[in-house]
Structures are given as C-alpha cells and as structure tokens.
VOBA-1610 file (N, C-alpha, C; in pm, whole numbers, padded with zeros to 5 digits, always signed):
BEGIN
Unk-01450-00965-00071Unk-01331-00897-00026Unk-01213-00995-00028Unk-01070-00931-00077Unk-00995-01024-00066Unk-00888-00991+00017Unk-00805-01107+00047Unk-00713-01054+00179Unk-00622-01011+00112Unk-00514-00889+00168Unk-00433-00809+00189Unk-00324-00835+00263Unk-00201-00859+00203Unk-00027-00873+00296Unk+00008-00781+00252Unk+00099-00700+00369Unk+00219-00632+00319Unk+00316-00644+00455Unk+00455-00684+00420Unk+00587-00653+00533Unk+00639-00819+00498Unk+00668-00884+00576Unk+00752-00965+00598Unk+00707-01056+00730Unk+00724-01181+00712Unk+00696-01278+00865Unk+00736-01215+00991Unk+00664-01227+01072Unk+00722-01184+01211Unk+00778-01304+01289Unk+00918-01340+01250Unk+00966-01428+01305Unk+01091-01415+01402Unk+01173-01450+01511Unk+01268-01441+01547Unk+01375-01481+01382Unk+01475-01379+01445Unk+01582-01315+01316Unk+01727-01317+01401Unk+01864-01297+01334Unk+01951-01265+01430Unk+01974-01131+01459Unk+01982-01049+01381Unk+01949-00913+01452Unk+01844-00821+01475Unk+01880-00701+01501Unk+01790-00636+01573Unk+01802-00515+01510Unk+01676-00419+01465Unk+01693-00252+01494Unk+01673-00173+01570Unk+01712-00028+01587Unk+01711+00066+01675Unk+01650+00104+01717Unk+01603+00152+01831Unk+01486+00235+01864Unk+01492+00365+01805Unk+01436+00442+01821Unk+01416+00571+01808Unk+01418+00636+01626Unk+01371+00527+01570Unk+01449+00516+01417Unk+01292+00474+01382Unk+01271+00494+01182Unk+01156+00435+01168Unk+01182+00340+01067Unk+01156+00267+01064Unk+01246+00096+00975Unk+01094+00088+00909Unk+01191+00013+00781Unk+01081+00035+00702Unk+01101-00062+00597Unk+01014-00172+00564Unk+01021-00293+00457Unk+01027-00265+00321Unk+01145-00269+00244Unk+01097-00244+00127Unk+01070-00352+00051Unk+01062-00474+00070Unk+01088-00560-00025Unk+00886-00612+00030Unk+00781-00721-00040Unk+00679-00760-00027Unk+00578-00641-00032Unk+00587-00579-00113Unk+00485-00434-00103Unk+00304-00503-00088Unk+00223-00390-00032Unk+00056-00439-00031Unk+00033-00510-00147Unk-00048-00610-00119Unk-00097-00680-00257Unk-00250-00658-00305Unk-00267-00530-00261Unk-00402-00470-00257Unk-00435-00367-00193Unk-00539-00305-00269Unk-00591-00161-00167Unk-00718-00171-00053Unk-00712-00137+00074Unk-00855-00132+00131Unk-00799-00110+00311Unk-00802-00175+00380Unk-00808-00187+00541Unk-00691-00299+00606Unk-00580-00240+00662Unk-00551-00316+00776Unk-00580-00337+00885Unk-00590-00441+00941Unk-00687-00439+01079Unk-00618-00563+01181Unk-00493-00591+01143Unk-00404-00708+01215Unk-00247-00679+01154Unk-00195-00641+01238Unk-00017-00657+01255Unk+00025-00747+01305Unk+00172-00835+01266Unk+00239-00894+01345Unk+00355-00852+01358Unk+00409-00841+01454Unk+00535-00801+01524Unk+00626-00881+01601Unk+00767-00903+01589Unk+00825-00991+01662Unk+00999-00961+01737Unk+00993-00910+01841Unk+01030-00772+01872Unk+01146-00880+02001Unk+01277-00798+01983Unk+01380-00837+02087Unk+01350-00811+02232Unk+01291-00692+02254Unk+01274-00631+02380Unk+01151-00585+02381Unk+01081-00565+02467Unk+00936-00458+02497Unk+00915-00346+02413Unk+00851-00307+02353Unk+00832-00191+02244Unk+00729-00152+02283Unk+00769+00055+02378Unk+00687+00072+02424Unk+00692+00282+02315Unk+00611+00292+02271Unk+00586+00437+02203Unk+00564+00364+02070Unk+00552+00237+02037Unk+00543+00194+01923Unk+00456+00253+01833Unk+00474+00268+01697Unk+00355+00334+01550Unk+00407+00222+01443Unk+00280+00196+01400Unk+00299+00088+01294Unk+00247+00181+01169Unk+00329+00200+01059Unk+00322+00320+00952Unk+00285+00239+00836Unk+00180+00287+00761Unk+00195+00254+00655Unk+00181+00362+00550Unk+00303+00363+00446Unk+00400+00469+00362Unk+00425+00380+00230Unk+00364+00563+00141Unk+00365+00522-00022Unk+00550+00545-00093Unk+00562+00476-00134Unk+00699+00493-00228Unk+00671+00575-00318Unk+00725+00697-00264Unk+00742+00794-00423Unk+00842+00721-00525Unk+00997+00682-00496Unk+01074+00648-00566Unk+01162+00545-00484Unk+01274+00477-00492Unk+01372+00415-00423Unk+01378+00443-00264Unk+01419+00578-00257Unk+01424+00591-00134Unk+01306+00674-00060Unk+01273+00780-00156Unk+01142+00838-00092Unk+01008+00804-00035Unk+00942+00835+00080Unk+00827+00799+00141Unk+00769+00904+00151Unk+00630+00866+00181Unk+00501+00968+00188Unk+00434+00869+00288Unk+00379+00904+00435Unk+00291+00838+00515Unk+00143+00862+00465Unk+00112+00721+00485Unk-00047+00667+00441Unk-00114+00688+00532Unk-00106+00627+00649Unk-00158+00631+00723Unk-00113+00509+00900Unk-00119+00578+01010Unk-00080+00510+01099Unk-00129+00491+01218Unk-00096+00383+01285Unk-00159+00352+01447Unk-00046+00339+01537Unk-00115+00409+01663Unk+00001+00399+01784Unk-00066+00269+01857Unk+00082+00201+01915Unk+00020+00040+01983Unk+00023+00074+02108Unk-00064+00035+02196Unk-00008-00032+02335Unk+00166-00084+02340Unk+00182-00122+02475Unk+00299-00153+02469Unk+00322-00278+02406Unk+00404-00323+02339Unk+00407-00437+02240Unk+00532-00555+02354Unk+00495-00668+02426Unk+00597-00755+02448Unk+00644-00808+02378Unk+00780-00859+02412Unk+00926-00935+02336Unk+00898-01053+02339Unk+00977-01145+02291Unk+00989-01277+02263Unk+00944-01336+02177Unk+00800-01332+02098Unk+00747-01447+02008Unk+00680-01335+01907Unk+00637-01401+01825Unk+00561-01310+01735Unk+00443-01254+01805Unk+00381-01104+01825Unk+00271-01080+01799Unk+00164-01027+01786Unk+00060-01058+01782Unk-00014-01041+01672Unk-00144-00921+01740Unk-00138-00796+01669Unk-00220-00693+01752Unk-00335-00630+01628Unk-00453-00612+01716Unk-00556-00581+01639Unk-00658-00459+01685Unk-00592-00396+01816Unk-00631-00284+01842Unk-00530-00153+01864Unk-00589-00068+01854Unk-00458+00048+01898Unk-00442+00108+02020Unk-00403+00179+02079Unk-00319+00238+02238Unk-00408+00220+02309Unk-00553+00287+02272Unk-00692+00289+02387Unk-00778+00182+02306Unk-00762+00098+02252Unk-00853-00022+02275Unk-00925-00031+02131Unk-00907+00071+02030Unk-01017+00109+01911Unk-00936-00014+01794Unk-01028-00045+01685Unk-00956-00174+01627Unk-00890-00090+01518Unk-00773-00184+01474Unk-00696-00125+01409Unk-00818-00103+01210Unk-00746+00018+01167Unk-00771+00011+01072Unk-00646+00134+00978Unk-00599+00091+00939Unk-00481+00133+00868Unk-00520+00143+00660Unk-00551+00257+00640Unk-00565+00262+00470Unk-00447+00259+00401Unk-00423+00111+00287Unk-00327+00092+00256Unk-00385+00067+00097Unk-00292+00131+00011Unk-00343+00136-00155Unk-00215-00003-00218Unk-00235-00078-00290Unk-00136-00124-00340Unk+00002-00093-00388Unk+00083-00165-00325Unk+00184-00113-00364Unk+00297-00037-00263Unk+00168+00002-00119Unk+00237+00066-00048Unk+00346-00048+00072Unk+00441+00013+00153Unk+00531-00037+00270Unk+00463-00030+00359Unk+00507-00126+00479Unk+00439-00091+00635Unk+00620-00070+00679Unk+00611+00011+00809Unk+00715+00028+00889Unk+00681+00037+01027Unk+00771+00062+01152Unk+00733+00052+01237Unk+00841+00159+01288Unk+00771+00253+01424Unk+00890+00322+01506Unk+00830+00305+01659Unk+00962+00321+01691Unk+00920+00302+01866Unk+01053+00379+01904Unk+01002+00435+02076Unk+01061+00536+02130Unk+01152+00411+02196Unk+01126+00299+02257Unk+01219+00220+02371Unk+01178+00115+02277Unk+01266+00007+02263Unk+01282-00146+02249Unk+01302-00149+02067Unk+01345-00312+02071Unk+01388-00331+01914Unk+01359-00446+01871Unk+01325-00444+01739Unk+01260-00540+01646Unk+01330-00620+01611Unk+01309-00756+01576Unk+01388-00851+01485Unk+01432-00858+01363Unk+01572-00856+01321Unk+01600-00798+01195Unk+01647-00929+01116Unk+01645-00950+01007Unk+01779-01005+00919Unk+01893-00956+00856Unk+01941-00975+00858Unk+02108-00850+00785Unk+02140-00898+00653Unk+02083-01011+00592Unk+02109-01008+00431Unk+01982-01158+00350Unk+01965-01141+00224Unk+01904-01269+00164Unk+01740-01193+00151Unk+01729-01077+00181Unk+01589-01016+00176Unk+01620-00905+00069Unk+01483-00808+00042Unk+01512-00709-00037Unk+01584-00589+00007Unk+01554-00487+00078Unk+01576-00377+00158Unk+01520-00312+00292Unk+01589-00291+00394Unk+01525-00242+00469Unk+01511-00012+00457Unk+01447+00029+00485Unk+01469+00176+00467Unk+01480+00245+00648Unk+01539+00327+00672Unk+01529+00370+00779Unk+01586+00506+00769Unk+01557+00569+00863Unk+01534+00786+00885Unk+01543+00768+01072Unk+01616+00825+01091Unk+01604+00904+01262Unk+01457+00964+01270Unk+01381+00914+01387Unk+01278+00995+01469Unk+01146+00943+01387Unk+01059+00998+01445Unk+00908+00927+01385Unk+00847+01004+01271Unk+00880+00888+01208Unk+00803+00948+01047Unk+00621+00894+01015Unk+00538+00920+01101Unk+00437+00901+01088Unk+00341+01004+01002Unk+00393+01089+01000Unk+00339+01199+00900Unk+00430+01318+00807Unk+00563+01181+00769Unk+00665+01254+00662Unk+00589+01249+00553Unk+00637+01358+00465Unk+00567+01378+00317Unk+00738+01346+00216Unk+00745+01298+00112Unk+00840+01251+00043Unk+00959+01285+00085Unk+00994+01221+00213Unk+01107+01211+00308Unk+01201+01118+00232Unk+01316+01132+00196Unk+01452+01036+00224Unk+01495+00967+00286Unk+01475+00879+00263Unk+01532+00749+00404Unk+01662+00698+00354Unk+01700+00613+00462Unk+01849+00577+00385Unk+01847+00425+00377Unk+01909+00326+00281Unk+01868+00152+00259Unk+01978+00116+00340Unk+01922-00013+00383Unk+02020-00108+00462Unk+01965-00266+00322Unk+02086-00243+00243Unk+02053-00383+00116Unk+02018-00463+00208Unk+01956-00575+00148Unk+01958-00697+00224Unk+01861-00740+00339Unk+01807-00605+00433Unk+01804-00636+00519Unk+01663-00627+00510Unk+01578-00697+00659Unk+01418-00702+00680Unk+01414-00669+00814Unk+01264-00680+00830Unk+01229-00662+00982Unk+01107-00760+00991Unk+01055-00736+01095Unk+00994-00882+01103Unk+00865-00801+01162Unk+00785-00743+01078Unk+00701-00649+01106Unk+00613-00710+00955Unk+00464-00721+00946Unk+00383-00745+00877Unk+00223-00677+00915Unk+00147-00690+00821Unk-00023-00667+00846Unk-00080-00728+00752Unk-00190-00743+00787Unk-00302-00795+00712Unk-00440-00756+00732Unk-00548-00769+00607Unk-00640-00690+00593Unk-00697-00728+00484Unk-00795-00633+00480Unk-00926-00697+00327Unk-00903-00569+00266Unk-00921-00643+00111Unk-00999-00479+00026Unk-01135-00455+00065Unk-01163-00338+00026Unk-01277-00284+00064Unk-01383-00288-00070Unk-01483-00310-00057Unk-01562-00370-00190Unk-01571-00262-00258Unk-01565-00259-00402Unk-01569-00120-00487Unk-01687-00060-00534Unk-01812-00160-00519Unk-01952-00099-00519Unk-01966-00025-00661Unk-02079-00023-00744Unk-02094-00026-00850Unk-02227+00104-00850Unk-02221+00204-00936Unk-02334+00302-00920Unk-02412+00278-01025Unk-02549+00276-00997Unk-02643+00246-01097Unk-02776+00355-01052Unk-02784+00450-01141Unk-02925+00493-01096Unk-02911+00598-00981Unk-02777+00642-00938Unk-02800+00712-00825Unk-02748+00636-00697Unk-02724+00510-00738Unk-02776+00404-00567Unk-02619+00352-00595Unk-02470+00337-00485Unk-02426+00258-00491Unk-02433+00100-00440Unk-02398-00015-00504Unk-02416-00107-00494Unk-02313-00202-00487Unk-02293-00270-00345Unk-02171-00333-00326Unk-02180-00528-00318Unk-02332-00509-00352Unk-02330-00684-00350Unk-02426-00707-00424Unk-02427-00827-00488Unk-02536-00867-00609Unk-02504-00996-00563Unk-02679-01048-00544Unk-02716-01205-00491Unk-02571-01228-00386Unk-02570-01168-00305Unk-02484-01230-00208Unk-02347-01217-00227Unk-02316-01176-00316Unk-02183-01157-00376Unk-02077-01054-00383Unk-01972-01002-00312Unk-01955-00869-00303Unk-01862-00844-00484Unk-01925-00709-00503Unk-01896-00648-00649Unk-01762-00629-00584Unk-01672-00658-00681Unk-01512-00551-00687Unk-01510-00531-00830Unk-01575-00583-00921Unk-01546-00567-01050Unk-01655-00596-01144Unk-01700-00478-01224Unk-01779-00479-01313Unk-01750-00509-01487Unk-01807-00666-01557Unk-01724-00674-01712Unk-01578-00645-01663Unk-01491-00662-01548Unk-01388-00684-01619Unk-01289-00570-01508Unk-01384-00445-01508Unk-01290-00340-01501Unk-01320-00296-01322Unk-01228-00238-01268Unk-01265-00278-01111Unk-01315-00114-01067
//
C-alpha cells in the first residue's frame, strides 16, 4: 500500500476563512485512490460543527462530494492532527485520485493564505453531499487543511479467488497494469 496526500500543510497562515462556508483546496489534488484515515487541521479559533469533505472536480469550478466525516470539536492554535470522527469511529474517507479535501464548520475559522498558492474554492453552507455544485475561486489562496491515507491493495482474480498478496507482498499491479 502506498501513502496518499491531498490539501495543503496545516500550518499557521495570516489569514483566516469563514465559518459557515465550505473552503475547499484546489491546488495539491489526491495522489492516489484508497482510504483517508488522518487529517490535519490548523484552525484560528475552536471549530465546532466541523466536516472534513472530500470532493471530485467535475471542471474548474464544479464539485461532486466523495465522501465525508463530521469531527469532534477541533481546538485552535497549532496544527491538528485527527483520526477519529464525532463518536469516536476511525476516520475513513474514500478518496479516488485526483480528488480535493475541504472543510466546513458551523462556528470557528481556519488558517488561510491570501496569495503564492493555487486556488482556494468556496460556496455558502455545507456542501457535504453537493452533486456538481458551483463554487466560487479565491486565486491564490489555501487553507491549511490536509489528509493522509493508503491505497487500498487492488487484489488480482485468479480462478474465482481474489488475491491481494503474493509471498508477502501486497499486489497493486499485475505485468504492469494496476
């Protein structure tokens, strides 16, 4: 299995975004398909109704939600780093290559940059289950919202039987082709 980024460092930034809004990274897309199971977040104030989204790019501005988790309340100040969701279950977020992570919350705000990045996307209200919604770009800008995760092994059918490891080894790719 190999590891999986998508979003941007969760670092203190000079600005900040909105609450009640769903911000959304366009620039560092997944570098792989399979499981998120660790976010980092690095947030101005307490972020409490928080959803960490992860959403396919139909086009420039259009989104389609992948799939998402609601957090516990998320504290301010430093980066960090969460691996379960609201009641305690571990995160697992299905993310295909290629796709954005975003984040919305009802109270508190994230760390932003305002230029030197790719795009940020953002829409009023919680887009956790928009289907090729319009968002609107802020050039330049990021958030300081990330995840990480493994692909999921692609297992190989032979005979009826799938097969996801040979001598110890997990299959993602058979001659070549995955």
């Amino acid at each position: 299995m190999a590891v999986i980024y998508v979003g941007r460092p969760a670092i203190l930034r000079a600005s900040s975004v909105w609450d009640a809004y769903t911000c959304v990274n366009q620039g560092l897309v997944a570098d792989g398909s399979g499981i998120i199971n660790t976010v980092g977040i690095y947030s101005f104030s307490n972020l409490v109704g928080c959803k960490i989204i992860i959403l396919q790019q139909i086009d420039a501005t259009h989104l389609t939600a992948r799939s998402f988790a609601s957090l516990a309340e998320v504290a301010s100040g430093a980066e960090r780093i969460i691996t379960v969701d609201s009641v305690g279950n571990p995160l697992s977020l299905a993310v295909v290559a290629g796709d954005l992570i975003g984040i919305y919350t009802t109270t508190g705000i994230v760390r932003r940059a305002t230029s030197g990045f790719d795009n940020m996307l953002y829409i009023a209200g919680d887009q956790s289950a928009c289907s090729n919604k319009a968002f609107s770009t802020y050039a330049g800008d990021c958030i300081s919202v990330y995840g990480t995760g493994a692909t999921v092994a692609a297992g190989i059918k032979w005979n009826g039987v799938t097969i996801t490891k040979w001598n110890g080894q997990v299959i993602t790719k058979l001659n070549g082709l995955p």
